[in-house]
N, C-alpha and C positions, 0 to 999 in steps of 0.2 A: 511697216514690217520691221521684224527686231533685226538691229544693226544696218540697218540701210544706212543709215546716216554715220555710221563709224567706216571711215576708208580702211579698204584692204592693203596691209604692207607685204612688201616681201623681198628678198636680198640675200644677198652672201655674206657671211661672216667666219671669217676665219679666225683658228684658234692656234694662239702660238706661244711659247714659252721653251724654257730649258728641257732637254730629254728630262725624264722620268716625274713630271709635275702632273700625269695624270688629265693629260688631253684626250687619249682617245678614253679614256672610261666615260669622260664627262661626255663625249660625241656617242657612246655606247648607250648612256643611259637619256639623253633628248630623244635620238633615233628610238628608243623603246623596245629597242632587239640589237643583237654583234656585227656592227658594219667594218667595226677595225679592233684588228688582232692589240692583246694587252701582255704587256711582261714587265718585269722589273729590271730589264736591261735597255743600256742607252741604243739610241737609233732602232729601236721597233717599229715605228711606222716609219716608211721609205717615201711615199708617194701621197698627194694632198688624196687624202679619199675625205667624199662627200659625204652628208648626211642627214637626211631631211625630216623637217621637223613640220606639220601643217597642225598652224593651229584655228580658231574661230573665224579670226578677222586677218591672219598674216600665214606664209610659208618662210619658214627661215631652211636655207641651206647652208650647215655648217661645212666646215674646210677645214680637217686633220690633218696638219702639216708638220712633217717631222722636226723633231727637237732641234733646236738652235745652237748649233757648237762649232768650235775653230775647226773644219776642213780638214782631214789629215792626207785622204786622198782622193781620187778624182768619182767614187759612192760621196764620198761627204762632202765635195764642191758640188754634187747633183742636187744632194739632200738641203742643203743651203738657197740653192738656189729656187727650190721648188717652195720654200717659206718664205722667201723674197717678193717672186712671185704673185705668190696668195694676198701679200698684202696689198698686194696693185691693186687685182681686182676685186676685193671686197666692199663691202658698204659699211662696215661694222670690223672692230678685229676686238677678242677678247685677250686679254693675255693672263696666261696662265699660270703661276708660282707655286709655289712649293711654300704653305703659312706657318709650316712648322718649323722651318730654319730660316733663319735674318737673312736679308737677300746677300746676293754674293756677284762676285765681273759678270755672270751667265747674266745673271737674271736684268744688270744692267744692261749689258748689250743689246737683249731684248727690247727691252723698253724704247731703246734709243733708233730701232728698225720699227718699233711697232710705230711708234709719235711721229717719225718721219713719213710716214705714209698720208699724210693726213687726216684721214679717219679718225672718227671715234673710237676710242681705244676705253673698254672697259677691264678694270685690271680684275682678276676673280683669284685670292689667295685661298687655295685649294689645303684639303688635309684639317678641317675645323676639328674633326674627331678627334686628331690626336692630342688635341688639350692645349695647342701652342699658341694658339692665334689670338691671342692680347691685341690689345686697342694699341698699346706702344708700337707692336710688333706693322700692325695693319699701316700705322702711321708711317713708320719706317721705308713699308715698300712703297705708298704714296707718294714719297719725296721725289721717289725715280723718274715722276715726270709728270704731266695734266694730264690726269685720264677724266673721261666724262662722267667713272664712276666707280666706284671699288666697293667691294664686294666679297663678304668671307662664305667659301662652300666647302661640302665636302662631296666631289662626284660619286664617290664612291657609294654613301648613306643617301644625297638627295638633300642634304642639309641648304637651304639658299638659293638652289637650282630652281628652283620655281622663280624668284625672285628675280635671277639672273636673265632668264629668260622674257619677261616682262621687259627689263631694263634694255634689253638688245631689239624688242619687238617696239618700244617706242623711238628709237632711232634710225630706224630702217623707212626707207623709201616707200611710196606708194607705187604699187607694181600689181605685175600679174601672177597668175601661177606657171613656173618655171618647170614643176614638175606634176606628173599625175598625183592626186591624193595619195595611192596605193604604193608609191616607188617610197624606201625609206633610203636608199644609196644608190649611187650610177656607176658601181661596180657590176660587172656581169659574175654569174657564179665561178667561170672557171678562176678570177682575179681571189676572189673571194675563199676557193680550196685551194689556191697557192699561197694565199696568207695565210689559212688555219694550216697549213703546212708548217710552215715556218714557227708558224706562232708554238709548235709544240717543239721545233726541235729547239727555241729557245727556251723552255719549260725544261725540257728533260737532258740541256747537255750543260756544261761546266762554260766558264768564262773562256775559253778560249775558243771556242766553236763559233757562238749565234753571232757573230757581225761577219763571221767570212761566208756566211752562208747565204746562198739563192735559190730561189727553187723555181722552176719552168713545167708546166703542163704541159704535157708530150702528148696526150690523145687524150677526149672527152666521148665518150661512146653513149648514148640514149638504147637501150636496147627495149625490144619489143617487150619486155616482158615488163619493163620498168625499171631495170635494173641500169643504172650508172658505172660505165667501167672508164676506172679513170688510169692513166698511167703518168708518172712525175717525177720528175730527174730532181735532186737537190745537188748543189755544187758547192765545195769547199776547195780550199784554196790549196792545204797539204794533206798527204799521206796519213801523218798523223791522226787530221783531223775527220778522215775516213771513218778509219778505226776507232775511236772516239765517238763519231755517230751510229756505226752500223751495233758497237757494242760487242758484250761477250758472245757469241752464238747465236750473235743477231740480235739479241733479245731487245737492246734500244729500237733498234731502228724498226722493230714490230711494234713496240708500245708506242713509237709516234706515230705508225700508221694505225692503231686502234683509235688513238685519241683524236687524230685530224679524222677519220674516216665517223667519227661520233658527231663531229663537231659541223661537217659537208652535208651528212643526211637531215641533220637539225636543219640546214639552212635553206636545202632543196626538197625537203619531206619525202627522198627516196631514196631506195635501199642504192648502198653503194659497193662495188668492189675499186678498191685500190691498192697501186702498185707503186712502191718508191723505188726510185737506183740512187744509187750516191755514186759521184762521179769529182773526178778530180783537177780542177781545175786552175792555175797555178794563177794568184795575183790578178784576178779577173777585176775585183775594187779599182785597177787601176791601169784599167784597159779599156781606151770609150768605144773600140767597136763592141767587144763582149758586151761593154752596158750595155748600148745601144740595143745590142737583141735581146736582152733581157730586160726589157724595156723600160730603163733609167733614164734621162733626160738629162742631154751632155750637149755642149757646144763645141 
């Protein structure tokens, strides 16, 4: 019979690198649909989300772990620690660069957490598109340490990602399946409209907004008709930064509830009503009971 004789792999692989090198697009585009929110601001993913990949002969679940940077407060000693983490229990860890700038301390630091882990560490310098990624350049970030394998992509176009994924699928364990075929993440939807929540008021607010910002789902309602009524509190940290979201006469704080409310019914294929508050929450980043029920991961 065809592939009887080829063993089935399967494992964790975490994906880790400096904020903004374009981790979860590449977990966006394996998974083949949006398991994790994308912006061009640092610390947009908070939390490892999964995301699974079943191919012929192996299941890879990948591990979207937030960007790797010095701590300021006790969100970014969580966020740190939940990439640390990751690399324990993986089989596999990809690390992630940015190919269009010479590496820089981030990118070392990385390397020096990802190598310590043991694992096979495959490096994938990301951004081919934009014209930078020279053999010199490739070489450069190589020196950073023994990966089992390097690798230029661009997550964005698909450039290499086929490649990459071969290279991660011969490295991996013989295992079982970890998940159903049919699961592409082991997020539940309401996790999933509290990110596409988020994900827009980073989209549509100015740099001082999207890092103080949290958002909690306050009621998920299934009604008979089919109709999804959702309600969800977003929290910032100042007054300012209120006003700043809710906008002139509202009008922000409606266009991020059109956009997340587009981006919830794509996810669940049903009609949705939703409801935002903005609420004001003073210094929450740095208060581990608040984390805690907003459910950040604090010691």
């Amino acid at each position: 019979m065809k592939g009887a004789d080829i063993p089935f792999r399967s494992g964790f692989v975490a994906i880790v690198g400096r904020p903004n090198v374009g981790k979860s697009t590449l977990l966006n585009r394996f998974a083949g649909q949006k398991v994790a929110i994308v912006s061009a601001k640092p610390q947009t993913t908070r939390h490892n989300i999964r995301g699974i990949v079943n191919r012929e002969a192996a299941q890879i679940v990948f591990v979207d772990t937030p960007g790797i940077h010095r701590p300021l407060h006790l969100l970014g000693q969580s966020l740190l620690r939940q990439a640390e983490t990751a690399l324990q229990e993986v089989d596999v860890v990809v690390m992630m660069a940015d190919g269009s700038e010479p590496p820089g301390p981030g990118d070392r630091i990385v390397a020096e957490l990802a190598l310590a882990a043991g694992k096979p560490v495959i490096l994938a310098l990301n951004k081919v598109d934009r014209g930078h990624v020279t053999q010199t350049r490739a070489e450069t970030y190589a020196r950073l340490g023994s990966f089992a394998d390097t690798l230029v992509i661009s997550a964005q176009r698909g450039t290499g990602c086929q490649k990459l994924l071969e290279a991660i699928e011969s490295r991996l364990p013989e295992g079982p399946h970890y998940y159903d075929t049919e699961e592409v993440t082991d997020q539940t939807l309401r996790q999933l409209a509290g990110e596409f929540i988020r994900e827009q008021v980073l989209r549509q607010t100015e740099e001082e907004v999207p890092h103080s910002v949290a958002v909690r789902i306050d009621t998920w309602t299934e009604r008979a008709d089919g109709l999804v009524a959702i309600e969800a509190t977003i929290f910032v940290e100042r007054t300012s930064q209120k006003g700043i979201l809710i906008g002139q006469a509202g009008a922000r704080l409606k266009e991020i509830g059109i956009r997340s409310r587009e981006a919830i019914e794509k996810a669940t294929g049903q009609k949705v009503f939703l409801k935002l508050w903005v609420k004001v929450l003073p210094n929450w980043r740095r208060q581990k009971a608040v984390l805690a029920r907003l459910g950040y991961v604090v010691e």
